[in-house]
C-alpha positions in Angstrom: 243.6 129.4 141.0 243.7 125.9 139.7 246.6 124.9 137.2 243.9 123.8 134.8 242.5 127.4 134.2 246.5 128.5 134.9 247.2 126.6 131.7 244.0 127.7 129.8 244.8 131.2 130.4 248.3 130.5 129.3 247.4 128.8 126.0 244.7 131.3 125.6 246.9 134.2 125.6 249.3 132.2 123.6 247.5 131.5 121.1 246.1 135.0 120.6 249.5 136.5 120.5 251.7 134.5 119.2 255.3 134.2 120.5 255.9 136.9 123.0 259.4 138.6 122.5 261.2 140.4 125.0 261.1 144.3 124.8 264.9 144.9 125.5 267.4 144.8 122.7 270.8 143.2 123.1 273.1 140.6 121.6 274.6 138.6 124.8 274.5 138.6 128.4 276.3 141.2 129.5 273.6 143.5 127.0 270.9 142.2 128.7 272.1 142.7 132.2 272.9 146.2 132.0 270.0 146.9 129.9 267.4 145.4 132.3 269.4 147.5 135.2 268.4 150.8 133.0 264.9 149.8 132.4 263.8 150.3 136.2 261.1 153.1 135.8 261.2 153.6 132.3 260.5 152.0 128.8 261.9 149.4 126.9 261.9 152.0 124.0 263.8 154.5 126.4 266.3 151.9 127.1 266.8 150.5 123.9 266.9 154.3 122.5 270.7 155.0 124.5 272.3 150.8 124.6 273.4 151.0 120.8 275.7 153.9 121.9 276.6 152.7 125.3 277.2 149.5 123.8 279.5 150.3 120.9 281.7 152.5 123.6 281.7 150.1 126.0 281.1 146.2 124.3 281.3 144.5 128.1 282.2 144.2 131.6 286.0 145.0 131.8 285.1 148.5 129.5 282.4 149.7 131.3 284.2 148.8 135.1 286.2 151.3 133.8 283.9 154.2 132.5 284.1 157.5 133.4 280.8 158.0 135.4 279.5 161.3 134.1 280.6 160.0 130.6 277.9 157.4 131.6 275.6 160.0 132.9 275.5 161.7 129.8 274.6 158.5 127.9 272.1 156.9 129.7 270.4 160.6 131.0 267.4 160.0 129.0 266.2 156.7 131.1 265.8 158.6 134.0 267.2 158.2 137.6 271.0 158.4 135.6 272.8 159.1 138.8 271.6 156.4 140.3 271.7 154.2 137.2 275.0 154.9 136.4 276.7 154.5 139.5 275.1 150.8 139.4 276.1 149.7 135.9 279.7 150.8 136.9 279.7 149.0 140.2 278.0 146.0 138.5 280.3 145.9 136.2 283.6 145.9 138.6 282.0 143.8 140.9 281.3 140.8 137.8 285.0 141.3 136.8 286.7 141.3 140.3 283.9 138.9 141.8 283.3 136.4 138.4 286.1 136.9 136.5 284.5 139.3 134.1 281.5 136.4 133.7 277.8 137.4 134.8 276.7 134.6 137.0 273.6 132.5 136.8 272.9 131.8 140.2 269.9 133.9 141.9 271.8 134.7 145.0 275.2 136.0 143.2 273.0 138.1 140.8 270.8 139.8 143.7 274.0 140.1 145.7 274.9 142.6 142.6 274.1 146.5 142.4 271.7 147.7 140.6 270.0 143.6 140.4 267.0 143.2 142.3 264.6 139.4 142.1 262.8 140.9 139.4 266.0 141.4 137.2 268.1 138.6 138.3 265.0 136.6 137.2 264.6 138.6 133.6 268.8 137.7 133.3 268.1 133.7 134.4 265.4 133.0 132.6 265.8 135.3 129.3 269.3 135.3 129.5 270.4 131.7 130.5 267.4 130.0 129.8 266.9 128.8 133.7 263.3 128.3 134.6 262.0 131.6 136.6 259.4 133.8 136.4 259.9 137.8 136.6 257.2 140.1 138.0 257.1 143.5 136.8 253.9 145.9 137.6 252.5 144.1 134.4 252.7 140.9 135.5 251.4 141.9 139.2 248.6 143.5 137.5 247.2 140.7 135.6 248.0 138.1 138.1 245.8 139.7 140.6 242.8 140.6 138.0 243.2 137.0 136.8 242.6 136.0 140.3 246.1 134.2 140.4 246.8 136.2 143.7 245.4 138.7 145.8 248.6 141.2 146.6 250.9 143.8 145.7 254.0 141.4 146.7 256.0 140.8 143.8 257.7 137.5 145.5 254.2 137.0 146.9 252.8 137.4 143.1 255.8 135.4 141.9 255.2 132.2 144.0 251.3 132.2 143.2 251.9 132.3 139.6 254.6 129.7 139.6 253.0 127.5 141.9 250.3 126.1 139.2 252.0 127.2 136.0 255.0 124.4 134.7 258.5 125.7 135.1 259.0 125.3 131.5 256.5 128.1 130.7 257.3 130.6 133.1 259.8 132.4 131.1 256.6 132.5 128.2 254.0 133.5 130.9 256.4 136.2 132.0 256.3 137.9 128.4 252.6 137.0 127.5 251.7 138.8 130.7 253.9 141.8 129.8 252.6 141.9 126.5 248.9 141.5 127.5 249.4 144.4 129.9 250.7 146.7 127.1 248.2 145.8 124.2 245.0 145.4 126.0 245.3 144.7 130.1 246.6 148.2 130.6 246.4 149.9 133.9 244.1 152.4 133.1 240.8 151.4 131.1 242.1 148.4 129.6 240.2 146.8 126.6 237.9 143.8 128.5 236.0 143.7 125.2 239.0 142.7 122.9 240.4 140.5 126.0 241.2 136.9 124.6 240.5 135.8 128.3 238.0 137.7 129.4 235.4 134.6 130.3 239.0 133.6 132.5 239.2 136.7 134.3 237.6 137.5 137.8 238.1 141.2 138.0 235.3 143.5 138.5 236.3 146.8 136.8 233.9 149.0 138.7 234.6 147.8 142.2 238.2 148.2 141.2 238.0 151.6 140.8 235.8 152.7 144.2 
């Protein structure tokens, strides 16, 4: 992949869409980071379907630190995994308060070094959150990088570097959504819609071989 045909691909999906918004809903850091830790195997709907109560009980670090955990449980059981989910958002939260005075870093390493905060979310909460160049690689974003012919891997990081390697650093945070989006709407894992593809003459994958 060239950047020129990295930035026609970009504009191109730009263009068709519009500006891409992020499927999470929050109102400040701390929201995003623990709703981006409950959206691991699940839907931004899911997510944003338990926050509003979560968040109105428990408005930021210091509250939740201190949460009962099967009161957590109970609110966050719908996403899915809410043992496992739970027990991070309380730990996350104890660890930002004792380790950053309550304040959510924006440093990649301090945010990975968090439970619950893998690359892909530490790059959501830099990017989305702080507004610091990075680029996030969910399945949709693997997907569509590799039938765009960006890449040729499963390798998130390995998916991460290919795309950000010929796309600006200023449009990584757009390419990030566009790609999410575009995997929803049309590029969708299962008999996506080539014919309604605004890239389609861009795109190298061959559906039938794909599926053999």
């Amino acid at each position: 992949m060239n950047k020129k045909k990295a930035e026609k691909i970009v504009q191109s999906l730009d263009a068709y869409y519009g500006k891409a918004l992020p499927g999470l809903a929050f109102k400040d850091i701390y929201q995003l980071t623990i709703a981006v830790v409950l959206s691991a195997q699940t839907t931004d709907r899911q997510v944003n379907a338990v926050t509003g109560a979560l968040f109105a009980e428990y408005p930021d670090f210091k509250s939740l630190s201190e949460a009962p955990l099967p009161k957590i449980e109970g609110i966050i059981k719908s996403t899915g995994f809410y043992h496992t989910k739970a027990k991070n958002i309380i730990a996350l939260s104890q660890a930002v308060k004792e380790r950053f005075g309550g304040t959510i870093p924006n440093d990649l390493d301090k945010l990975t070094g968090l439970p619950g905060i893998g690359r892909k979310s530490a790059n959501v909460i830099l990017s989305i959150g702080f507004g610091i160049p990075a680029l996030a690689v969910d399945t949709h974003v693997g997907r569509i990088a590799n039938r765009l012919g960006f890449v040729s891997s499963g390798d998130p990081f390995k998916v991460e570097k290919a795309l950000t390697s010929v796309i600006p650093s200023d449009k990584w945070t757009m390419t990030h959504l566009l790609f999410i989006t575009h995997g929803r709407k049309i590029c969708t894992a299962r008999k996506p819609s080539c014919e309604q593809c605004p890239i389609k003459k861009l795109c190298v994958w061959d559906a039938a071989k794909d599926e053999n």
